[in-house]
N, C-alpha and C positions, 0 to 999 in steps of 0.2 A: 241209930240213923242220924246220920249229919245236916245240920243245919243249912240255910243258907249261907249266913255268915261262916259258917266253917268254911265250907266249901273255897268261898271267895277268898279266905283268909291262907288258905293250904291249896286252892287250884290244883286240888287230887282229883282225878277222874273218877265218878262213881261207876258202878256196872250198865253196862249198855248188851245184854244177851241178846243172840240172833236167833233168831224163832229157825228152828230145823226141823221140824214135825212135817213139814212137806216133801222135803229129802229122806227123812227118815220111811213116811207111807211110800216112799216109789221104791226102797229099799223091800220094804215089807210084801209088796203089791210081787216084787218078784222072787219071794221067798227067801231073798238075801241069798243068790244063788244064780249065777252070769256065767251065760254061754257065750261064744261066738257070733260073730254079726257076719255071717258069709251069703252072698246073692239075696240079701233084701229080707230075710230072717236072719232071725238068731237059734244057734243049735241047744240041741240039749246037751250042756253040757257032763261027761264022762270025767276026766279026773282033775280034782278042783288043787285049789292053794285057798290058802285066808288070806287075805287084804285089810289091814287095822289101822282103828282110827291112831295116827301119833301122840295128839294130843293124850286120850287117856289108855291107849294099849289095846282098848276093846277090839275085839272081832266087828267089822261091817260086813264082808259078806264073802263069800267062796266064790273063787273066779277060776274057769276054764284054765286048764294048760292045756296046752297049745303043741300039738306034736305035729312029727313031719307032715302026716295026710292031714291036717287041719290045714297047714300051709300053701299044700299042694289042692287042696279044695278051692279055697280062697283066692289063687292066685291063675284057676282054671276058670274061675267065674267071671274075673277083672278080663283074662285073653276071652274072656265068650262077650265081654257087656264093650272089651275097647271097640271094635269099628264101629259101634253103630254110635258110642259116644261122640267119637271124634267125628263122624259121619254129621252130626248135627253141627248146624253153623254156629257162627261165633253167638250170635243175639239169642237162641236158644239156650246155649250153655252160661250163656249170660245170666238170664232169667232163672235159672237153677241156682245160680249160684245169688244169687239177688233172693230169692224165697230162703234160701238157706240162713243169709244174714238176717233177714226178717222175723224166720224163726228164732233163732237167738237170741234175737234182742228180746220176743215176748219169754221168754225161757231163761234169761238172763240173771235173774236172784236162786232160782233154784238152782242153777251152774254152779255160781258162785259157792252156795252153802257146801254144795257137794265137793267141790275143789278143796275147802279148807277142810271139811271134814275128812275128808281122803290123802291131802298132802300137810296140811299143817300149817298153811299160810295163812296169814290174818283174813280174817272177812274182809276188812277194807282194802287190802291187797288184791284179794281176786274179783269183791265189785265194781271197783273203783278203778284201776290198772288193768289187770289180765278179761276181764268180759269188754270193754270198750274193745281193746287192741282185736281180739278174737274177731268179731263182729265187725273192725273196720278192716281185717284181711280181706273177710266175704266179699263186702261190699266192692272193695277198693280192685280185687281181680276180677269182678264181676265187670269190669269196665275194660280189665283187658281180654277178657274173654268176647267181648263186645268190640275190641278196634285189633282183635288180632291179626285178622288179615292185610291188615291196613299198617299197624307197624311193624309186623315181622315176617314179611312178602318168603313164601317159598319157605317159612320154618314148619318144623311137624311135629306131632306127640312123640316122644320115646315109644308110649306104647303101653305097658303093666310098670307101674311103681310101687314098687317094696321100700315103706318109709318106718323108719324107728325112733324113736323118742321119748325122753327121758323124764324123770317124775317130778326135776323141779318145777315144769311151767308144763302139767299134763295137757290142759287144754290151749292154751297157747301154742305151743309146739306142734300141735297135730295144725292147727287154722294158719302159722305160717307153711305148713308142710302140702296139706290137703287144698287149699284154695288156690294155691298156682296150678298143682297138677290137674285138678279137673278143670280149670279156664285154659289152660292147654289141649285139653281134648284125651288126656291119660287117664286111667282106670288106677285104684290104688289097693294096696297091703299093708295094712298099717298096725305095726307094733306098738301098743303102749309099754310104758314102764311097770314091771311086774308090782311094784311098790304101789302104782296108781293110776289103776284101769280103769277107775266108776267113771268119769267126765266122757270118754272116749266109749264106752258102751251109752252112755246116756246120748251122745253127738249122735250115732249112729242110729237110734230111738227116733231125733232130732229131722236128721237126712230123710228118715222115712218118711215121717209127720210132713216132711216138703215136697215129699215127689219125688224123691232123687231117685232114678231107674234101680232097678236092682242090679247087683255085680258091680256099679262103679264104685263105690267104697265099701272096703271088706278091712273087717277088725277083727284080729288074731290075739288073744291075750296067749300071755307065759312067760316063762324068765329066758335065760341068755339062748337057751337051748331051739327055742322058737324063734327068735331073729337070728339066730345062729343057722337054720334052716331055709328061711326068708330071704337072706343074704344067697347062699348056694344055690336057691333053686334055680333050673337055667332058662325058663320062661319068664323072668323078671329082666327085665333093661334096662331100669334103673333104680340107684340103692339110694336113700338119704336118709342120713345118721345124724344124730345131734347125741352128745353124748362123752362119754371118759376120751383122753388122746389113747389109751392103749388100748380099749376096744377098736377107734376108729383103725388104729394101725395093724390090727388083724382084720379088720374089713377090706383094706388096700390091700395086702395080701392074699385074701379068699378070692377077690375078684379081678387080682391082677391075669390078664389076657381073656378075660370072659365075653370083652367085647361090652359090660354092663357100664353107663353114666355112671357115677358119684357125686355127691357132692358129703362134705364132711363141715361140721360147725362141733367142735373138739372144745377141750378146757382153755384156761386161762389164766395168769396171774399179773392183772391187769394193773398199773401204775397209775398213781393220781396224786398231781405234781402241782401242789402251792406254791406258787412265788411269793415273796418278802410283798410285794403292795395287791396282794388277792385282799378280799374283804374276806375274812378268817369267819365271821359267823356265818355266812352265806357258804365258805367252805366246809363248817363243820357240818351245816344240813347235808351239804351235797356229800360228806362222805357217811352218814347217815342214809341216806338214799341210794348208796352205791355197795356199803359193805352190812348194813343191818338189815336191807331191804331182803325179804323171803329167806331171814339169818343165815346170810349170806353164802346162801345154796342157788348162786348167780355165776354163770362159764363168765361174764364178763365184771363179774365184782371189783369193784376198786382195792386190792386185798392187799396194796402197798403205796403205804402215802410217802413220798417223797416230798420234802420240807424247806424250805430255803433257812439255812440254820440261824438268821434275825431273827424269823417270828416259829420259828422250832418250840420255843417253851412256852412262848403264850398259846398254838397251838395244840401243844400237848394237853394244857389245862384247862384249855374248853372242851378238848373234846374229853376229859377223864368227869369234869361236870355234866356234862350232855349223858356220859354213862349212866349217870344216875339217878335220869330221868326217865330212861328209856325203861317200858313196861312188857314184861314176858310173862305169857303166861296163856290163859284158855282162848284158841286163835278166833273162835265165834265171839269174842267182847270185843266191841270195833273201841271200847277204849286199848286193846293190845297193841305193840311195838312190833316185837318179837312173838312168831307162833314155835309149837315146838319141831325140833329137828326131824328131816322125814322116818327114820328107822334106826333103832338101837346099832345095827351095826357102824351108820354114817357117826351116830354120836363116839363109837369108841374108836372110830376111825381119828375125829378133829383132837379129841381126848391124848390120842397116841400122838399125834404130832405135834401137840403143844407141851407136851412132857417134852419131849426131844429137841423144843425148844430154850426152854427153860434148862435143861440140862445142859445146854451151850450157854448160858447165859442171859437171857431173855429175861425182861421184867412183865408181869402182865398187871393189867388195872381190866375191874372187871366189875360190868354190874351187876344185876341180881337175876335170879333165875330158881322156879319151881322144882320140887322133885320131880322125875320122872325122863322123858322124853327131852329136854331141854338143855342147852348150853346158853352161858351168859352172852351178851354183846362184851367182845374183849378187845384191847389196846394194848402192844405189844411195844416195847423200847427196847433198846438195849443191844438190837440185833444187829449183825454184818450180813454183808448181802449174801455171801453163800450159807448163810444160816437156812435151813430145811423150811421156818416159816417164812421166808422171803422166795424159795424156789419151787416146792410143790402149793398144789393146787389144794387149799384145806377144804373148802367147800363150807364152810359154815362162817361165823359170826368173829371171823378174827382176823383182826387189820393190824400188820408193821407202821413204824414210823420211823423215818429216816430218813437225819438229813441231808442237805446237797449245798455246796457255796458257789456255784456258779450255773449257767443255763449248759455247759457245757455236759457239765459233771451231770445234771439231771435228765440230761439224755441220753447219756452213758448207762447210769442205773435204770433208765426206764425200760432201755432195751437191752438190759443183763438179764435176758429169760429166752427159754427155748418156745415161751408161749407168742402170742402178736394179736389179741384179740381186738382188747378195744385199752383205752387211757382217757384221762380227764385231765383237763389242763388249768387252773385256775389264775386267773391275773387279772387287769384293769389295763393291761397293756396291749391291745389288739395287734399291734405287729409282732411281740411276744407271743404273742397265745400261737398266732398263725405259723409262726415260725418254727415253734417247740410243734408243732400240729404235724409238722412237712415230718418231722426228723424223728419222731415217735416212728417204728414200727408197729402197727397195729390198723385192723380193718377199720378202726370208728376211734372217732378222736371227737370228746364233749368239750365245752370251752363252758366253764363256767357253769356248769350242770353236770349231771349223771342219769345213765339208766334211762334214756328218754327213748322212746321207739316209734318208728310207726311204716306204714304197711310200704309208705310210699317213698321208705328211704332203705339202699341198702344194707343189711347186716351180715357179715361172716369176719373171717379171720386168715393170716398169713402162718406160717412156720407150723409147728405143732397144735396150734388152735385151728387145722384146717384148709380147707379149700370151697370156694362156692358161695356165693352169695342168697341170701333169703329176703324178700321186700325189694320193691321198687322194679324194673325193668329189669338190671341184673339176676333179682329172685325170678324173674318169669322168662327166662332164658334159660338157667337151669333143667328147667321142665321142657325146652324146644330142643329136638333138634334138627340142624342144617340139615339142606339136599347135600347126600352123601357122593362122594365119588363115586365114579363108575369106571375104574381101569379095566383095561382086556386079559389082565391076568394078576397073578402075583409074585410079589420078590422071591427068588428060590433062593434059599442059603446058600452062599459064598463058600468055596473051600476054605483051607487054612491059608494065610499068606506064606510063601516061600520065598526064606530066606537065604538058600543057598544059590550061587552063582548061575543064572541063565544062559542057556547055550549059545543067543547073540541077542542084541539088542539094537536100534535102530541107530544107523551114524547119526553121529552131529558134528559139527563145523568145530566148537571148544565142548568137552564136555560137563556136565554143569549137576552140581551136588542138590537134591532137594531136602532141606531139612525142615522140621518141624518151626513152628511159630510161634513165639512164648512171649510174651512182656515186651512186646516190638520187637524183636529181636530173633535171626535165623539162630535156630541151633541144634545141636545132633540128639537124636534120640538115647535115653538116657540106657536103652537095653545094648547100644553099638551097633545093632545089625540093621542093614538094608534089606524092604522084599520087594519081588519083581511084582510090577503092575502090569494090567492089562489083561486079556483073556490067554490062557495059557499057551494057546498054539501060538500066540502074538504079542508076547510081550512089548511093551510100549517104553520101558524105562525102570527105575527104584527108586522107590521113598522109604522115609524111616520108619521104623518099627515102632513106633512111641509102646509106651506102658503105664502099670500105674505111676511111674512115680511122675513120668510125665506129664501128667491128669492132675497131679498134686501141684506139681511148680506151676501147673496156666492155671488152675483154681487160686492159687497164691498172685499170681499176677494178677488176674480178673480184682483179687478182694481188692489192692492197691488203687483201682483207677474209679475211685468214687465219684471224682468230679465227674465223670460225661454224664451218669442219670440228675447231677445237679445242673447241668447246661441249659439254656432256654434251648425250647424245641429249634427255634430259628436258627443257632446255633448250632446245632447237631444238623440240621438240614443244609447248611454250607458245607461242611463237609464232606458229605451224602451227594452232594451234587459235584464237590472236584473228584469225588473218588469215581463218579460216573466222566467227568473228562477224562481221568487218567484214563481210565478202562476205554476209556472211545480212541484214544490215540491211540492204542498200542490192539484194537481191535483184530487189526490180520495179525498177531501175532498167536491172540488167542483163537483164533479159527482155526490157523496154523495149529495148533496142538490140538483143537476137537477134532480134527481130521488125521492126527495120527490116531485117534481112539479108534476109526473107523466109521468118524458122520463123514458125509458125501459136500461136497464144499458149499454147496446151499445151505444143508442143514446146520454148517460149522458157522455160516453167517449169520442164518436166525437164529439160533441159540444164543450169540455173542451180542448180536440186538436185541431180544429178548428181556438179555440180564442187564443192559441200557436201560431200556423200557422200565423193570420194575426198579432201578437205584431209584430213577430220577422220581417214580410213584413215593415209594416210600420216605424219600426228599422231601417230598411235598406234603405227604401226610405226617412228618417230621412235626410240624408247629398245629397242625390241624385235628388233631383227633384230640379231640375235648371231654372235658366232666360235663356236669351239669347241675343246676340248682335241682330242689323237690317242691313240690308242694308237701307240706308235712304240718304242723302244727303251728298256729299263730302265734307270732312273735319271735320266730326260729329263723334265721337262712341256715337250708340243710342244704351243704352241696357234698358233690362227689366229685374225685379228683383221679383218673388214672394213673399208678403208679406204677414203674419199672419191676419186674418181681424179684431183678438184684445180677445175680449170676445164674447163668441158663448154659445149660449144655444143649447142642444142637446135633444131634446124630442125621446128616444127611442121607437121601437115597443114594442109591448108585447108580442110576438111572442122570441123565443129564448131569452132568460132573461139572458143568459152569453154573447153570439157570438154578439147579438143586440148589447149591451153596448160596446165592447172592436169593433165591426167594425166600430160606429160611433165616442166614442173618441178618440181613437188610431190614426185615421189621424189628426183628429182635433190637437191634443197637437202632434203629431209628427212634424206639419208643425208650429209652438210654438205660439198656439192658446192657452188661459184658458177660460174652459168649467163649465159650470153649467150643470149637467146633472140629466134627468130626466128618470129613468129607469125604465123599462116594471113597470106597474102598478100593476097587478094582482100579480106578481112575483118579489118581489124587492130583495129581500132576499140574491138574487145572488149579486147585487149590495154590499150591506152593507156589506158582506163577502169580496167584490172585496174591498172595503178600504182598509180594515185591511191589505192585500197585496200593496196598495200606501202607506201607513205607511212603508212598510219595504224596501222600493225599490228607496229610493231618490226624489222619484218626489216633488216638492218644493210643502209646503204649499199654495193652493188658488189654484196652478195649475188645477186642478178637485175636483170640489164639486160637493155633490150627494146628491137630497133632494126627496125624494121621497112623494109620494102622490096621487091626480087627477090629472092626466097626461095634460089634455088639459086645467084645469083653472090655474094648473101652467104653462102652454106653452103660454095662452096668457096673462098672467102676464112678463116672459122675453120678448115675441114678443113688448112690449109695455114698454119696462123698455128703455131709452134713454143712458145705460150705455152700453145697449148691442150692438152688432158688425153686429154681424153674425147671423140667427136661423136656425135650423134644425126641419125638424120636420116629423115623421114616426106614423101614428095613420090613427083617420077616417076619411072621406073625407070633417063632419063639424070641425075636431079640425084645417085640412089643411087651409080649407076656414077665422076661426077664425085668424090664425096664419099671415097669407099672408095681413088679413085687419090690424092689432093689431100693423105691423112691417110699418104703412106707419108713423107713431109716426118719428121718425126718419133716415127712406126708409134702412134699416138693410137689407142687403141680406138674402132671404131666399133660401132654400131648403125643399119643401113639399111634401109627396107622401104619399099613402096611406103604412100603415105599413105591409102587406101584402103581397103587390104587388113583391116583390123582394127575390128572395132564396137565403137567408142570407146564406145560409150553402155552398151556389154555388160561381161560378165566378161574378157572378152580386154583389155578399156583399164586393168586395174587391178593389180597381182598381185606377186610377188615376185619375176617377172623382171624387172622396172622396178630394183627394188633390187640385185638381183643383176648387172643392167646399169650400173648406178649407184657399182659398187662394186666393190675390187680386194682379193683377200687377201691378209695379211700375214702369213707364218711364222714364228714366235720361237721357237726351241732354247733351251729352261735348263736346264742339267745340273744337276743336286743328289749332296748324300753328301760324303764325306771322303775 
């Protein structure tokens, strides 16, 4: 036994064990043996798995698998309990969800014990971190389930949610997942991770113990093959996944054209970027807290330091000391750093890819680590960026190092990934920080910190880490949705375009070529052929046949015109508003041509007013559609920034061949998007006319290309192109379907609907989901104080 004096003299932690004998009786109390939690019981369950503690191997208890009628059970109970949930007003569901925090909070140390013991994370991890966070989701949606009517006038439940989530943050993930959808007025299905189901049958315990009605939270355990179910079933409306990027990309595939929401929060290989005047010990904590935090089985781990190559070696040599401090070992001793890894397979997963780094050349520094379950905290040199530890996602306790000599260079390396989750910026230079903050790709950007979270800021991801925000306002949108259109029919499928010679065509005065529009500039479609437009007994004229390769040179043009999403809104709104002069002078010219379509000379005049009306809107919402600060944690400004989502494909209806085009790219490039667009098929004519007025009106070359042709095999040519951002797409309900499977290529935001369904000429074709579709939030962390 150590002295005091030792102690003080070696500042070694002695043992701190956490009393588990509570967790362990509720373990025993149910025979170590967990069914289903469907309609406000739990089932007996039929055919089990083992679930083990990681730390030491053992068995804790036999969990339910979960088969298709388990699924279909659970998700008949959520359609029998939704109306009458959503049916109770906001203050009701309020209070639900206000008892539920309640309970948690008295429930709180027993979560906790059960969480390490089931996933492997430190006790002071899931006391201290994940039960706060859990219990300020409750609370904090209990407020919007309290002012929903009041800030989201005219939004509605989806309806049944089938939610999935993964075993790093068992109970975390389920309290970001489940606390929006039921302060929405939504019924849930909710998957745990086959690996760590005890939190998520204990919540469910939890819900009853508060009154929560029965059917509105329903828990399904099992592995892939049960959310694999969950996903297909066709009475769910909407899916959310947290989770691997190549699950979620057969998720967008399963439910591409099902008409089902999504939202997806995918992996990450997240950068964090020291400058030469960062305070280096304050940086080694925070990469500490970013790559060894829950050993580093974090979608947003800092899992690549980028270095400014001055303090590159002093760098490296605090944090190879800091290695060998850090303590791994039994995750119930709150003196532990590191708890062990969640399952033998994850360890010889990290195992196989650090071989394979090393085999390239990689140097590793590493500190120490028990038999069994466990991998060391490691620091990796040596590496180039296409080195396999710099591009896949390891998921455990192992960070690159690597330097950079300029801001330029380390925004180049930060955004060398097909991930965009989240990055940390470390400086003393605040217009630095801010600046490296813009130009990071990634949903969340820490300035001087890591890993900080809360209910009331948003969290998701861009590119292959996803789509959808969780927390704050944006998380609770997710869970609504708008008053839907109501068209009088829908788009019927297009024949094929014909490209052979039409029996006549309508005179003109000089006859006049319409070509595609690529990089500012008119030019022939790259297949050579012309097809006739127009309804068949009436052909109207010929536009080009675009193809792919065509799709490829305006993608290549688009990448080119980076400056317009760097332009102040006000800027772009000058523009926006000559391009509305131009279009006002040359007005009878384009009524003139809706009237050869067949609108009647009224209709060709509001239409062309119309597409007046929404420039000059979208002009004006140019400089006006704003972020906003959070309340979130003292001593933080957390703001949100709306960001362009880069290059966007626009598949317009066919339906209004002016108003179509000008209401879907007009927000698009207002909120300083560049668009490839693809206009009404039958009727292009409007389009290629509409150049000739982007030629006179400044809008920068590549800003908007226009390639006209078959609507839907160009839409999933962009839905499937890896340079694109964003897609839109207004047609039939198989181009929708095409479009939604074509974009899981690189999990691209879509927007699908039928082209029909919406009265473009009405208040539905103009509004701030257009921007809101147009645009992806940006979260920036700045701590202040001394």
């Amino acid at each position: 036994m150590p002295t005091i004096k030792d102690i003080l003299t070696t500042m070694e932690y002695g043992p701190a064990p956490e009393d588990s004998s509570v967790v362990t009786d509720w373990i025993r109390r149910h025979e170590a043996r967990f069914g289903h939690f469907i309609d406000g019981h739990f089932t007996d369950p039929a055919q089990t798995f083992t679930t083990t503690n990681p730390a030491t191997g053992e068995a804790v208890a036999q969990i339910a698998s979960g088969s298709a009628a388990d699924v279909d059970a659970a998700v008949s109970a959520a359609r029998a309990a939704q109306p009458g949930w959503a049916a109770l007003d906001g203050h009701a569901r309020a209070r639900h969800l206000y008892a539920l925090a309640r309970h948690l909070q008295q429930h709180a140390r027993f979560l906790a014990v059960l969480e390490t013991i089931d996933n492997g994370k430190t006790i002071r991890e899931s006391r201290d971190i994940d039960l706060p966070l859990v219990i300020r989701h409750f609370y904090h949606h209990a407020g919007w389930a309290e002012l929903l009517a009041d800030e989201f006038p005219g939004a509605r439940p989806h309806g049944v949610c089938g939610q999935i989530i993964p075993w790093n943050f068992p109970l975390l993930m389920l309290a970001w997942k489940v606390a929006p959808a039921l302060a929405a007025g939504n019924t849930v299905v909710l998957k745990p991770a086959e690996y760590t189901p005890l939190t998520a049958l204990a919540f469910a315990e939890i819900a009853r113990e508060a009154g929560l009605p029965p059917g509105v939270l329903n828990i399904v355990t099992g592995d892939g093959e049960t959310g694999a179910a969950l996903v297909r079933h066709p009475d769910v409306d909407k899916i959310a996944f947290t989770g691997s990027t190549e699950v979620g990309r057969l998720i967008r595939q399963e439910t591409a054209g099902s008409g089902k929401a999504l939202t997806l929060e995918l992996g990450g290989k997240s950068p964090l970027i020291v400058f030469a005047d960062a305070d280096l010990d304050a940086a080694v904590e925070g990469i500490v807290d970013s790559i060894w935090f829950n050993q580093g089985q974090v979608c947003c781990a800092g899992s690549r330091i980028l270095v400014a190559e001055p303090v590159a070696e002093r760098l490296e040599k605090l944090l190879r000391n800091r290695l060998t401090t850090l303590v791994t070992g039994d995750p119930l001793d709150k003196s532990t750093d590191l708890g062990p890894i969640v399952d033998p397979v994850q360890l010889a997963r990290i195992r196989e890819l650090v071989a394979k780094g090393v085999d390239g050349g990689a140097t590793l520094y590493q500190g120490s680590a028990p038999d069994g379950c466990y991998y060391p905290p490691t620091l990796v040199t040596g590496v180039e960026p296409a080195s396999v530890l710099c591009t896949e996602e390891i998921f455990g306790p192992v960070v690159t190092l690597t330097p950079f000599r300029t801001p330029e260079d380390a925004v180049a390396l930060a955004n060398n990934t097909r991930y965009g989750l989240a990055a940390s910026v470390w400086t003393e230079n605040v217009n630095l920080a801010l600046d490296i903050a813009s130009q990071v790709r990634a949903g969340v950007v820490w300035i001087n910190t890591a890993n900080v979270f809360d209910a009331g800021a948003p969290f998701g991801g861009w590119r292959e880490s996803g789509f959808g925000r969780e927390g704050g306002r944006a998380g609770m949108s997710a869970y609504l949705a708008g008053t839907q259109p109501a068209g009088k029919g829908r788009e019927a499928p297009l024949p094929p375009p014909v490209a052979t010679p039409a029996p006549a065509l309508p005179a003109a005065a000089i006859d006049r070529t319409a070509k595609l529009y690529i990089g500012g500039r008119q030019v022939r479609p790259d297949s050579g052929y012309s097809y006739v437009t127009g309804d068949p007994d009436a052909p109207t004229g010929l536009a080009g046949l675009g193809n792919r390769k065509d799709i490829r040179n305006a993608v290549e043009a688009a990448a080119k015109a980076t400056g317009w999403g760097r332009q102040p809104g006000h800027n772009r709104a000058q523009v926006l508003y000559y391009l509305a002069e131009n279009l006002g002078a040359r007005a009878a010219e384009f009524a003139s041509r809706l009237e050869s379509f067949g609108h009647s000379p009224s209709e060709a005049r509001e239409e062309v007013d119309q597409s007046l009306r929404r420039i000059f809107w979208y002009a004006a919402q140019a400089d006006k559609y704003d972020g906003a600060t959070h309340h979130t944690r003292s001593g933080h400004i957390t703001l949100t920034q709306p960001q362009p989502l880069g290059i966007m494909g626009i598949a317009c209806p066919d339906a209004c061949p002016l108003l179509g085009l000008v209401s879907t790219v007009l927000p698009a490039i207002a909120m300083g998007n560049r668009v490839i667009v693809l206009p009404s098929p039958s009727r292009p004519l409007a389009a290629t006319d509409f150049y000739q007025v982007l030629d006179t009106s400044d809008v920068p070359a590549g800003v908007v290309n226009i390639v006209t042709g078959p609507r839907d095999a160009l839409a999933a040519t962009l839905a499937a192109h890896d340079e694109v951002d964003g897609m839109w797409y207004f047609g039939t309900a198989q181009g929708c379907a095409d479009t939604e499977r074509h974009s899981a290529g690189n999990l691209k935001q879509t927007w699908c609907e039928d082209g029909a369904a919406r009265n473009w000429s009405g208040p539905e074709g103009q509004g701030r989901l257009f921007l809101d579709r147009a645009t992806q939030p940006k979260t920036i962390w700045v701590p202040y104080g001394e």
